[in-house]
C-alpha positions in Angstrom: -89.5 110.9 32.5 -86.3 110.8 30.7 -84.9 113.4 32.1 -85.4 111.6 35.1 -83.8 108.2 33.9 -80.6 110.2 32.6 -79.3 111.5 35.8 -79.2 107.8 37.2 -78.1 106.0 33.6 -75.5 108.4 34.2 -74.5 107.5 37.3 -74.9 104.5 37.2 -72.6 104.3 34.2 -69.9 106.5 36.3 -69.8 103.7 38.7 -69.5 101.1 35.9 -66.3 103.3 35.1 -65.1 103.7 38.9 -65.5 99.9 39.1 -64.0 98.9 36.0 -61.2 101.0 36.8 -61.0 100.2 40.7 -61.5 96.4 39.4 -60.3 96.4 36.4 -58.0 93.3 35.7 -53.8 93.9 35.2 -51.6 90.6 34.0 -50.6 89.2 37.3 -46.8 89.0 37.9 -45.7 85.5 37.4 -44.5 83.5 40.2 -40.7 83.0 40.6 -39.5 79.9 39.7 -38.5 77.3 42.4 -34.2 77.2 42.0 -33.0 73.9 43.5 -30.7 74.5 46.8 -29.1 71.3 46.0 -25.4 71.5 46.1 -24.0 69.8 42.8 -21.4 67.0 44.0 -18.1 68.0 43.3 -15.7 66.1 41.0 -12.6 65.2 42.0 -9.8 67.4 40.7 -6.6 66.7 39.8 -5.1 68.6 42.8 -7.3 66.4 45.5 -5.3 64.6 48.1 -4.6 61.0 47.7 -5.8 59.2 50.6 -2.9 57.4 52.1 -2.4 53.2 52.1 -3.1 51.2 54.6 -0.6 50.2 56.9 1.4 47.2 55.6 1.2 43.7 57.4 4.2 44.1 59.4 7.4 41.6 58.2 8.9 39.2 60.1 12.3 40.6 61.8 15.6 38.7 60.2 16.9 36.6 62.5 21.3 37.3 62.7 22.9 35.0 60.0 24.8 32.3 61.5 29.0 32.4 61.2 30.2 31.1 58.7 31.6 27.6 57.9 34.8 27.5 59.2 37.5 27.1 55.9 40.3 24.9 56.6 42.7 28.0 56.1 41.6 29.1 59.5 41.8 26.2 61.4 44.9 24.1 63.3 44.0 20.9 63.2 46.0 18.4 65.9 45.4 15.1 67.4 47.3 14.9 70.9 48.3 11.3 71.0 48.8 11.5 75.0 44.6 12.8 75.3 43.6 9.5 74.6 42.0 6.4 75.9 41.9 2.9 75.5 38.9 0.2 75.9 37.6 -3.0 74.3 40.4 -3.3 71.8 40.6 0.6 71.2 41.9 4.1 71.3 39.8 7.0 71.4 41.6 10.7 70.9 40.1 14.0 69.8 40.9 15.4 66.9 41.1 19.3 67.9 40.0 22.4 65.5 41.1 25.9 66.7 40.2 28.8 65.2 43.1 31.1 64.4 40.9 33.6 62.6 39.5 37.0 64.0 35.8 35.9 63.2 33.9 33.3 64.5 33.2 30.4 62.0 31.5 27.5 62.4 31.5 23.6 62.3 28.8 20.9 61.7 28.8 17.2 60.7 31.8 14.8 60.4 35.4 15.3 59.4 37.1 13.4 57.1 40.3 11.2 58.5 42.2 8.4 57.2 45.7 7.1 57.2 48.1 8.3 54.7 51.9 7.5 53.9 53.0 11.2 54.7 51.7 15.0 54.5 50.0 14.9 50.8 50.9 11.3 50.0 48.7 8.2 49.2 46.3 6.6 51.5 46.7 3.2 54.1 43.7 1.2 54.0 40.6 2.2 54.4 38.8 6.3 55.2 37.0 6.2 58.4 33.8 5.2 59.2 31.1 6.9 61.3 30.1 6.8 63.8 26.7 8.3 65.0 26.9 8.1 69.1 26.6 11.7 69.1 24.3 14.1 67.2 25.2 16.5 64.8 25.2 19.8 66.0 26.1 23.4 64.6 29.3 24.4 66.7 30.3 28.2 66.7 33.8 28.7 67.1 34.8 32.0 68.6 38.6 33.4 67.6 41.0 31.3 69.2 38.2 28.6 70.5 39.5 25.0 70.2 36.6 21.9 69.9 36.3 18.2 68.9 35.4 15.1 67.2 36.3 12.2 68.4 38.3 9.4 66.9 38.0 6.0 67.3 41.4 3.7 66.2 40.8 0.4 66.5 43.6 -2.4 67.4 44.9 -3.8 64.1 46.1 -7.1 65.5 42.3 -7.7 66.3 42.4 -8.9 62.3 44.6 -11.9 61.1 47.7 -10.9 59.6 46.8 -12.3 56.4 43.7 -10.8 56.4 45.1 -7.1 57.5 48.4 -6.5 55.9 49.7 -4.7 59.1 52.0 -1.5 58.1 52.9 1.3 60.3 51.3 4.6 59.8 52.9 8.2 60.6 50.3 10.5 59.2 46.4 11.6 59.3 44.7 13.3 56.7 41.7 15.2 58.1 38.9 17.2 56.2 37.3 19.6 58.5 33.9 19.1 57.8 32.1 20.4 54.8 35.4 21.4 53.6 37.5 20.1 50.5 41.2 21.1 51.4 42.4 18.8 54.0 45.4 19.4 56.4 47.9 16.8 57.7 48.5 15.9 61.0 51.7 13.8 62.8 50.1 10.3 64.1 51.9 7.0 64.8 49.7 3.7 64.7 49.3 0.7 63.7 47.2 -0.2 60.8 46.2 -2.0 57.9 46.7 -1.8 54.2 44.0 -3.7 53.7 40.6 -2.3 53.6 39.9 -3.6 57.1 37.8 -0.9 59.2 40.2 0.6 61.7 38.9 4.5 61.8 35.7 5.9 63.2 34.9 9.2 64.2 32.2 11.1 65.6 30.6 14.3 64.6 32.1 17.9 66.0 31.1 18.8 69.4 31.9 21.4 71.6 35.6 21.6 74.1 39.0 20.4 73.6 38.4 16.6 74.1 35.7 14.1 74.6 35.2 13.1 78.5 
């Protein structure tokens, strides 16, 4: 009887062995890790291109200065006592600015005119008054360009002698306008010494004379 048993105890310990050995357990490999595919986000470096600006709001375009004013060393000043007219007790001549420059200059507003004893002497009566019939304008002279302002001389004997003090005048001193040297020009009238209002001019306007 055991003689019998030993042969299978045997093998049935040789297949314990074969089985142990065929399933016999090894450390299993660890898995890999999971690395992330994520691409880190850069940092700017000091090399990066600056984006450019945005476009500027466009500037208005400068509009061309205007002449300048015209100085009194540029202009001939004349009044032509045989240009004028007469009505209602007065005499109406223009008072002519030519510009002898090379540049064109310009005019606006009222001269300055009044009676005076002689070039650079004292004054008769009373500066000139104006008048506002016609509207200021800005008038660009061109080299050699003539324009106007009319003057007004009114009829001295329309005020009583005692109230006038009637003298004869040879001279006007005019102020182009905006200007502070004056020039003197040759004009025979009749005037007074009183302050009595004889003179009125209008403001510069364009040609020669007034129609």
């Amino acid at each position: 009887m055991k003689s019998a048993r030993t042969p299978l105890v045997m093998a049935a310990l040789a297949c314990s062995g074969a089985l142990l050995a065929a399933c016999g357990t090894s450390t299993p490999a660890a898995s890999p890790a999971k690395t992330s595919s994520a691409t880190p986000t850069p940092t700017a470096s000091a090399s990066a291109t600056t984006q450019p600006p945005a476009t500027p709001t466009a500037t208005a375009t400068p509009t061309s200065a205007a002449a300048p004013a015209c100085a009194t060393s540029v202009l001939h000043v004349a009044v032509p006592a045989g240009s004028g007219s007469a009505a209602a007790g007065s005499s109406y001549y223009p008072i002519q600015f030519v510009n002898t420059s090379s540049s064109p200059c310009t005019l606006y507003g009222y001269p300055g005119v009044s009676f005076v004893t002689a070039a650079g002497g004292s004054q008769i009566g009373a500066a000139a008054t104006r008048n506002p019939t016609a509207p200021a304008q800005l008038v660009t002279l061109s080299p050699g360009q003539t324009v106007h302002a009319v003057l007004q001389v009114v009829d001295a004997m329309n005020y009583p002698a005692s109230d006038c003090g009637m003298v004869t005048a040879h001279w006007l001193k005019i102020y182009p306008p905006n200007q502070t040297v004056p020039v003197y020009a040759g004009f025979t009238a009749k005037t007074c010494s009183k302050p009595k209002t004889i003179l009125s001019v209008e403001t510069v306007q364009t040609g020669a004379a007034g129609t």
